[in-house]
N, C-alpha and C positions, 0 to 999 in steps of 0.2 A: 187142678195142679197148683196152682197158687194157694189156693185151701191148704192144702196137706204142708206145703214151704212153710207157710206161718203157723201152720198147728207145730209143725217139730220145735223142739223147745229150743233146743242147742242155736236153731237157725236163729229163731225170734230174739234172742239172746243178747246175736251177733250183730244184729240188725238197730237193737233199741242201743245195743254199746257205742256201736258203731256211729250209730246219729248223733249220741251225744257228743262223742267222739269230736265228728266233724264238724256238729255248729258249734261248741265250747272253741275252736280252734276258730271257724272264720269271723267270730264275732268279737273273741279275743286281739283279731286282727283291728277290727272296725273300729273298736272303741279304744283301740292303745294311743290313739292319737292325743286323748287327754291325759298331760302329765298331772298330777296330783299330791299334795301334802299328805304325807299317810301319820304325822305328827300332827297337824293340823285339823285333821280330818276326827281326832279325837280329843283335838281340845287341846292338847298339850302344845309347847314351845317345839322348835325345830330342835334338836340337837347339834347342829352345826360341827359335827368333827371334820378334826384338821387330818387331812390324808393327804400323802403324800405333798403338799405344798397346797390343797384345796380344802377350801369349808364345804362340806359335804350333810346333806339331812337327807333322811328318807323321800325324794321327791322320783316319785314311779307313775310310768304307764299304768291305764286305766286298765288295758288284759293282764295286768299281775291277779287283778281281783278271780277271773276263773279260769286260768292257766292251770293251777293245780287240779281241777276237775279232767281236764285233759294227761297228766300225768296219771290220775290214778287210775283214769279210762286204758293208761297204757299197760298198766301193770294189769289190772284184771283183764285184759283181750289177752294179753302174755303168758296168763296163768292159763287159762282156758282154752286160746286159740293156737298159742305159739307164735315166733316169729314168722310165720308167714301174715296170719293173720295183721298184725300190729302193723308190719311191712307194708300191706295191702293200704291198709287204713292210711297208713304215713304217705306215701305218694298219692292217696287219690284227693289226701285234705290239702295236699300240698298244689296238686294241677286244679281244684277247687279254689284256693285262694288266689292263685294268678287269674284263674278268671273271674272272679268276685270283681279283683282291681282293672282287669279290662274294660269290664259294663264300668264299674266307676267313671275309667279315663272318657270310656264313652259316652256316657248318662253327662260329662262335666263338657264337654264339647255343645251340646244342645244348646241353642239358643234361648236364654230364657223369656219367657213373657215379663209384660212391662209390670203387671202386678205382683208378679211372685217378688223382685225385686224387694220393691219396698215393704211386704206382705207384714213384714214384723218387724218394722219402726218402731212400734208403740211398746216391744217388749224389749228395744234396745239394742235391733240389728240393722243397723243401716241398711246394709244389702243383702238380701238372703243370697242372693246368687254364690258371691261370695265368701259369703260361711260355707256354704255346702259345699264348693269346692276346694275349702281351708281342709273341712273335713276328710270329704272323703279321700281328695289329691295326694294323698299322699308320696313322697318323691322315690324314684327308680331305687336306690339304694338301700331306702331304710323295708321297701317288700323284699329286694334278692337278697338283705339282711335276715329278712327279719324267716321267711323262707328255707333258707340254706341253714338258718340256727337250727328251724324246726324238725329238719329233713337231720342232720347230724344229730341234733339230742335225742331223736326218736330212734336211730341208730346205735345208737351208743348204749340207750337206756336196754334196749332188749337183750341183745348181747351181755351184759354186765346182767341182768336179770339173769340171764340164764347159765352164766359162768356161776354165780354164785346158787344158785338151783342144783347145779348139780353136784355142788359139796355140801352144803346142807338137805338137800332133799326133799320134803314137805315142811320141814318144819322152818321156824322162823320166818313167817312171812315178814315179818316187821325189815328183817334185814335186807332181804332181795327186793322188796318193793321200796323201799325208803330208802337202802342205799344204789339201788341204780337211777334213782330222781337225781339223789343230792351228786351223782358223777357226772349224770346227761347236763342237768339243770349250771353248772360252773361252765362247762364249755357251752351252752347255750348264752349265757351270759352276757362272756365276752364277745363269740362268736357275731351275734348281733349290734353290737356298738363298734366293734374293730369295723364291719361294712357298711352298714350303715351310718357309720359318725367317724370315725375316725379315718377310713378310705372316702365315702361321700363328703364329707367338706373338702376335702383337698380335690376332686374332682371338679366340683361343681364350686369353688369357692372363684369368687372374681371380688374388685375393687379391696374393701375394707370388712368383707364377710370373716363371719369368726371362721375358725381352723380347730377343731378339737387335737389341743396337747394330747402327746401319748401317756405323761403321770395322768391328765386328767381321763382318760380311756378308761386307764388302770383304778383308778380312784370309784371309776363309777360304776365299774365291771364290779369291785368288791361289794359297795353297798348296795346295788340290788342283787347279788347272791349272798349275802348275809338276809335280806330280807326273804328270798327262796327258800332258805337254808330252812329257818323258821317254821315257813307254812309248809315245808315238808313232814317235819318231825311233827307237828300237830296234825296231817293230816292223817296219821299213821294211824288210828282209832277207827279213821272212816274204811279205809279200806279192810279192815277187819270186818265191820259191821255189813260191808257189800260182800265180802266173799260167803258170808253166814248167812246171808238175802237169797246170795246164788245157790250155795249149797242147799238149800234148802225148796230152791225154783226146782233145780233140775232134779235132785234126789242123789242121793250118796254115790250110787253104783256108779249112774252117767258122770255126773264130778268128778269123780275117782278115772273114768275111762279117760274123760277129757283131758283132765292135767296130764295124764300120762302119754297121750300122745299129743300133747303140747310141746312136752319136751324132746318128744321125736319129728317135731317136725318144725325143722330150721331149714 
């Protein structure tokens, strides 16, 4: 039985898509905790634009780096599998990340041993304990942030996939895959700093904690969707070269069968 699941192609497919799918998403989670110079990171000066009343430089989350691999995972289950598919995948990576950050809360509750502490003094961490829970701790607002984006822009993108599918038809993949990113990817954007930063500091703010301004929301909502914006339009080659991967996995006829009950099945 299991034999025959993984022999059919279409399944094995859905399975390797699907993986990547899901760990490009919780790992994306794990590692966004470091912000990053993406000006810096290639040498160059910040740019410092004045936006809206703030000096603003390319400074992003460390999952910008393979969020795009997760968009394009959404467009080729999209083409292949259809909204249900995509659907499927977007809630179970979504009840997957909530429980990632459960074991976290709970891996961070453990009592540590008295060596783990100081374990890596000598590389310049005082306390390991407390790294590890910098890390992984991440606060209530910036997951249902960051969650509720993922769940809305995977929503939005299929949809928008497939309004524009069915006025162009096969052709132009460039335009239904690149442009339901760059629609999902703007309300993702925002979505994620409005709850997580701009609703979570005033929640959670006491004494003389900062308060994310709503210009500065907006300021920074734009500069990492002009950085999305980007690795969309450049990602646009790769998905071409995957769908040429797959076409060529499954063979013409089943391709051809697939796509077409892709689109019948929302």
């Amino acid at each position: 039985m299991i034999k025959a699941i993984i022999k059919n192609k279409p399944t094995r497919l859905f399975l390797i898509l699907g993986g990547f799918f899901i760990a490009n998403a919780i790992v994306a989670e794990i590692i966004g905790v470091k912000i990053f110079s993406l000006e810096k990171t290639f040498g160059l000066l910040p740019l410092n634009m004045h936006l809206l009343g703030n000096d603003l430089s390319f400074n992003l989350t460390a999952g910008v780096l393979i969020w795009p691999i997760v968009f394009v995972m959404t467009d080729i289950i999209n083409e292949y599998y259809g909204m249900r598919g995509v659907r499927f995948l977007s809630w179970l990576t979504a009840g997957l990340i909530a429980f990632a950050f459960i074991v976290f809360m709970g891996a961070i509750q453990l009592v540590p041993a008295d060596f783990f502490i100081t374990s890596k003094q000598g590389s310049g961490v005082p306390d390991m304990s407390k790294a590890y829970n910098s890390v992984l701790g991440q606060g209530g607002f910036i997951i249902i942030g960051s969650v509720t984006a993922f769940i809305l822009g995977q929503l939005i993108d299929v949809f928008i996939f497939h309004r524009i599918k069915k006025v162009t038809g096969e052709k132009k993949i460039w335009l239904r895959a690149t442009g339901s990113t760059l629609i999902s990817q703007f309300i993702d954007s925002f979505v994620v700093l409005f709850i997580a930063f701009y609703i979570g500091t005033r929640v959670n703010a006491s004494g003389n904690d900062f308060v994310w301004p709503f210009k500065l929301f907006i300021a920074v909502g734009i500069v990492n969707y002009i950085y999305k914006f980007i690795i969309a339009i450049i990602m646009t080659p790769v998905i071409y070269l995957i769908h040429h991967i797959i076409e060529r996995y499954l063979g013409e006829e089943q391709a051809t069968a697939m796509r077409e009950a892709a689109m019948t099945n929302t």
